[in-house]
C-alpha positions in Angstrom: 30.8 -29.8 5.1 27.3 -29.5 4.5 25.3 -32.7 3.4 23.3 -33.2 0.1 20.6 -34.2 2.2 20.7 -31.0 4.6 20.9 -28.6 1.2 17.8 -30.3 0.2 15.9 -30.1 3.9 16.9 -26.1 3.9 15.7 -25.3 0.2 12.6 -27.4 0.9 12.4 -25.1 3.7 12.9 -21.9 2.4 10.4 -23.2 -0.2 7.6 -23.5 1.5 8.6 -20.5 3.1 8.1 -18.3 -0.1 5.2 -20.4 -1.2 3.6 -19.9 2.0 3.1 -16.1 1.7 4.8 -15.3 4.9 7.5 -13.7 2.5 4.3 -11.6 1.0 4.0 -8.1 2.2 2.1 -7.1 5.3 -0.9 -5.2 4.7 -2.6 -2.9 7.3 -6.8 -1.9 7.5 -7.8 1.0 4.9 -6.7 3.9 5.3 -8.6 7.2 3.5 -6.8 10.7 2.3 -8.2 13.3 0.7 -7.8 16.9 -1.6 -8.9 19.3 -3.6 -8.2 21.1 -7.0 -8.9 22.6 -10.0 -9.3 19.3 -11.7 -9.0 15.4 -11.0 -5.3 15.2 -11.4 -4.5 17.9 -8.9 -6.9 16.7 -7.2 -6.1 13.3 -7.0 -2.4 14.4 -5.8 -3.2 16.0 -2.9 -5.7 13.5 -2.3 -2.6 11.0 -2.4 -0.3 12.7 -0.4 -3.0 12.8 2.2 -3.2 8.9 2.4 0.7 8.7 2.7 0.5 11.3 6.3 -2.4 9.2 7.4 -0.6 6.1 7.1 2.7 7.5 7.9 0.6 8.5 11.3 -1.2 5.1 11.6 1.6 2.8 10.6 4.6 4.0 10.6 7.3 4.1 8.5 7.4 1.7 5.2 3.4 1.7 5.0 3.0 5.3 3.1 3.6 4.6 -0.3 0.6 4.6 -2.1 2.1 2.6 -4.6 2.1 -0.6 -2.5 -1.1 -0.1 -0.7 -3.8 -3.1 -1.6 -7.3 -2.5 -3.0 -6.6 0.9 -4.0 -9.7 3.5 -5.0 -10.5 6.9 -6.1 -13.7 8.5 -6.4 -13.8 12.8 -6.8 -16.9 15.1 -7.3 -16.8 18.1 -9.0 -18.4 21.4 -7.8 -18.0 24.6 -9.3 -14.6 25.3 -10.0 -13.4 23.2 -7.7 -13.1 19.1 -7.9 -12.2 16.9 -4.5 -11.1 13.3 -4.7 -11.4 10.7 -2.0 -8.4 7.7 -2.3 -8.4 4.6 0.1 -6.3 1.6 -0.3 -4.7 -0.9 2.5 -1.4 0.3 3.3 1.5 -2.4 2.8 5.2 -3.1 3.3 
């Protein structure tokens, strides 16, 4: 049987734990993707699914969705016809 005290000790624990941030996600350095398109949207997509190879390629599995990623940015440019967009973020787990 488990003591009061020793349920006490291990929440306190687990606690400080949580509160610590080591049960926060790991974050990796920038990574960059980019696309192009008819328009932003499009644009932006491909842009996207770039980031998520490069940090497929850089961090392995579990650091590619975008979704997750830290710090997160866009910037496209439009010329002509076409537009291309530029994403970064810090890819996380």
């Amino acid at each position: 049987m488990i003591s009061s005290v020793t349920r006490i000790g291990a929440t306190a624990l687990l606690a400080s734990f949580l509160l610590s941030g080591a049960a926060h996600a790991a974050c990796k350095p920038k990574i960059f993707g980019s696309g192009t398109g008819p328009n932003a949207g499009i644009a932006t997509n491909k842009a996207i699914q770039n980031w998520r190879v490069n940090a497929l390629a850089a961090y392995g599995a579990g650091f590619d969705n975008w979704l997750k990623a830290q710090s997160r940015g866009r910037r496209c440019v439009v010329s002509g016809k076409l537009t291309t967009c530029r994403v970064w973020g810090n890819p996380c787990n």
